[in-house]
Structures are given as C-alpha cells and as structure tokens.
Steps between C-alpha positions, in 0.01 A plus 500: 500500500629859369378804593532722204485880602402741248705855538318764292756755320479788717654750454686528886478248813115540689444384852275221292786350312744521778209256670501248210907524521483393886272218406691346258805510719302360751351235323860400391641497822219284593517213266256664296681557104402838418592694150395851398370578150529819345315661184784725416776709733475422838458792719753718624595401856381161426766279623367099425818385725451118484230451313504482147327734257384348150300742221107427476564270171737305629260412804399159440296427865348081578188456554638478846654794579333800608511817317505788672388834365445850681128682478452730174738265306232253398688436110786385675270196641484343127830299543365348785144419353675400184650148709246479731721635810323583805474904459492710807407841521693715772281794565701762689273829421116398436477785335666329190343181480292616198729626318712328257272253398446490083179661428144317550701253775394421819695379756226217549556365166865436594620158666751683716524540946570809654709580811498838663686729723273605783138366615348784326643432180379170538144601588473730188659255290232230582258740516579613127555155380343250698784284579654515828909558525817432739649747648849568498616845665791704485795579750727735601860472631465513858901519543489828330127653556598487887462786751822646673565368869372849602186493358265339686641767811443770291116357410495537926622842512306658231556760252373847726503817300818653520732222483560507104270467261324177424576336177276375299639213156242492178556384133438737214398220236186379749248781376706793556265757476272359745812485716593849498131587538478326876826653543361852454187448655688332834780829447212688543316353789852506663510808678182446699491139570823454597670837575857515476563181342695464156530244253728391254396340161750201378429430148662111432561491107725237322672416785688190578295276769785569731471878495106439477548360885691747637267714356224365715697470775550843551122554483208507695195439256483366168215653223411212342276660164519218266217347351408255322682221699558165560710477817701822515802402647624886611287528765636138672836620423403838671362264811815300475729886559287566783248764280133528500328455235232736364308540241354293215486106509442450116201207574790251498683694804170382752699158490719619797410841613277541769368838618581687854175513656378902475209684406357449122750247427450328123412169523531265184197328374661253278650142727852614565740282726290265740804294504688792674451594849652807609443834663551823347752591278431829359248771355343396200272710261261405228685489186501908362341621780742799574323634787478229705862408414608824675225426781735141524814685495440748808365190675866288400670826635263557821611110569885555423514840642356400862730184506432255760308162507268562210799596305706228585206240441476659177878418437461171629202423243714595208794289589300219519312577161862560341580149687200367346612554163865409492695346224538187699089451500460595146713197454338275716178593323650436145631119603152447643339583196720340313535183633104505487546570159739182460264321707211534210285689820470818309548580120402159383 
C-alpha cells in the first residue's frame, strides 16, 4: 500500500502543503511508503526530504494504494480513479471543497473518501456530500511555539498601565482591512476604557517560523482575522508562546478554541469539538464582526492587564491546547489512520 500525495504547483510553500509534507514524512517513518506527485514545479520552500516526488504522468497508483489529493484539486484525482486506487480527499479549508471539480460534477458521483482537518470541516463536508470523513488534524512544533520560563509569572503579575505598552502580533494577509479596522476602532476606544494604556501593533510577514515565535513570545494577544479556515494553526502557535488569542475562528478554528466566559460571548451553532474538553482559551468573534472583535479585545486586555488567577488559568488553557496539538499527536493520529487504512477498516 502507497500513499500517493498530490502537491498542486503553487506558486510558494502554504501552511496546507507544509501539512501534506509532514504526513508523508510521517507516514514514511512509520512503515507507511509515501511518494509525492506533482503537476508541474513544486513550490518554493517545498523541501520533499525523503520522500520521492514523481510528475502526475508518471504516477502509475494500484488499485491498492491510496491516492491522496488536497480540496479544490479534484482533476488531480483522475490518476487515481483511472486504476481504481482508493482516493482520499484531504479537506483542510471547507471553503474549497467545491471548487475544482470539472463542470456539471458532483462530488457524489465520485467513488472517492474524504478526510478532514478539524470536526467542523468534517461536519460541513458530510453535510455537503453525504458521506461521513476521518479526521486528521494539524500540529504545531511545541519545541519551538513554547512560552519563555518567565511567562507564566508575568501572566501572574499583569500588564498595569504604565509598565510599557502591551503588544499586540496580527498578520496582514488574514483580511487586512478588517484588521486595521478593529485596530482603529479599539485605538479609539483606548483612551476611555483603559486610560493610560498603550499598545504596540506587531505585523508577522514572511517570516521564518523561528522569528514567527519569538514574535509571539514577546506578545501579549494575538488578532487572529482569518477566515475562511480549516484549523488555523497561528492562533495554537500563539497559545503555544504564551499569547491570547482573539479574534476570528474561521468555522474550522471552533475545533479547539473555546471562549472566556463574559457578557455577549459568540457561541457557534455548527458541532465543533465534542471530543475536546477544555476551558477557555481566548476571545473569539463571529467571523467579520469588527465590533465585537474590539468588544473581545478590551476583554483579552482587561484579563491580561489585571493579571492574577484568571490570567494565569487563561495561560494554562492555551498551553494545554498548544499541547493538544503537537507534532508528536499529529503523528500518532496519522499511524492510527493509517494502519486502519491497511487494516481495510476505512477506505475499502
């Protein structure tokens, strides 16, 4: 059995494809032979390492293997349906499960499985095409997206006006306008909700995952403002440094993040993470709803300001989301599923 793993020709590295590249390794390491496929250059940044990469025509998958192809690159499945392979759909972002597909298809009229990233992925992708899927979620590098030995103190202590100003990471590409709206809305509120506090705006753009870290580690709340998403992995890796997360959860994001208790809070209405208990981890909004982002952002810095239990119990909940979602589980998760796979329990 070998998993072929389509790799569409992007034209850089995504968060997405650095996923599929962790799974093949994985699957490798595990017993598993994996081999990426490409349609044309891979991306740059895309490093295969020990897997091989063969072009699409050369791809010649047994009825078998499984063939493994990312949402919104449904052409790339005819290889697979060609040999009769068992084709797997890996939805990261519901938002592109429809697209892709040649025109006047359905995905019902397909023989292919789907796995996806987070529970809510996997709701909307039954939901839209009636067949349930595994889920396989992502993970973040918990011996890099780790908190300083200072921080959980400094969670305790606070962050009183006065003492420097409180600094705040977001990323440009995730809706930017909308982020510099709430930005100038909170700016504005500033003065009378919180007088004499001041904030500093981080802006993380194509930076190295290393710098990325220290970039959270030096603040005290993440704006999360990207939507559509599968599992956004920023906001763990925000968790991970010790930052709060605020903002938008993307549908997908509902997986993991659970709101603070406070007034008006959003609560989703879709099924999002039964299979994961834990207390709050942050201030979420409904997706584009500026207004009550900034509402969620003086409530992050009422909690971080003041310091004390709450705070700290809000640090604590993110370092065990961030443990939650560690590299180590992702490939725990990945043998499971395969082995099930091997097994002829699922994708049979």
């Amino acid at each position: 059995m070998i998993t072929h793993i389509f790799i569409p020709a992007l034209p850089r590295m995504t968060g997405g494809l650095a996923v599929l590249a962790r799974l093949a390794n994985c699957l490798e390491a595990s017993g598993f032979p994996a081999r990426f496929v490409t349609s044309g250059n891979v991306p740059s940044g895309f490093t295969p390492e020990a897997v091989s990469c063969l072009p699409l025509d050369r791809a010649k998958p047994g009825n078998s293997d499984i063939w493994l192809v990312p949402e919104g690159f449904g052409n790339a499945l005819s290889p697979g349906l060609q040999t009769k392979a068992r084709c797997v759909v890996y939805v990261q972002n519901w938002a592109y499960l429809l697209s892709g597909l040649p025109a006047g298809v359905r995905w019902q009229q397909l023989p292919v499985y789907f796995l996806s990233v987070s529970q809510p992925v996997a709701w909307f992708t039954e939901w839209v095409t009636g067949r349930a899927s595994s889920i396989l979620r992502g993970g973040i590098d918990r011996a890099l997206f780790c908190p300083d030995p200072e921080r959980r103190g400094r969670a305790e202590r606070g962050f009183p006006p006065g003492s420097g100003p409180v600094r705040i990471a977001w990323m440009p590409r995730k809706n930017r306008a909308l982020a510099i709206q709430i930005r100038a809305l909170l700016e504005a509120r500033l003065p009378e909700a919180f007088p004499g506090l001041r904030l500093e705006w981080v802006e993380i753009h194509n930076m190295p995952q290393i710098k990325v870290a220290d970039v959270f580690r030096s603040c005290a709340i993440f704006l999360a403002t990207g939507f559509p998403e599968g599992l956004p992995l920023p906001p763990l890796e925000a968790m991970g440094c010790g930052a709060v997360p605020v903002g938008f959860s993307g549908l997908g994001g509902f997986d993991y993040m659970r709101q603070v208790p406070h007034a008006g809070a959003f609560i989703p209405w879709w099924p999002h993470g039964s299979d994961f208990d834990m207390p709050g981890n942050g201030f979420f909004a409904a997706d584009g709803d500026i207004p009550r982002a900034a509402i969620c952002l003086e409530h992050a810095f009422a909690r971080v300001c003041e310091g004390g239990p709450a705070a700290v119990a809000l640090f604590d909940a993110g370092q065990r989301t961030a443990d939650a979602h560690s590299l180590a589980l992702f490939g725990e998760n990945a043998r499971a599923l395969w082995q099930a796979a091997a097994s002829g329990e699922i994708w049979g």
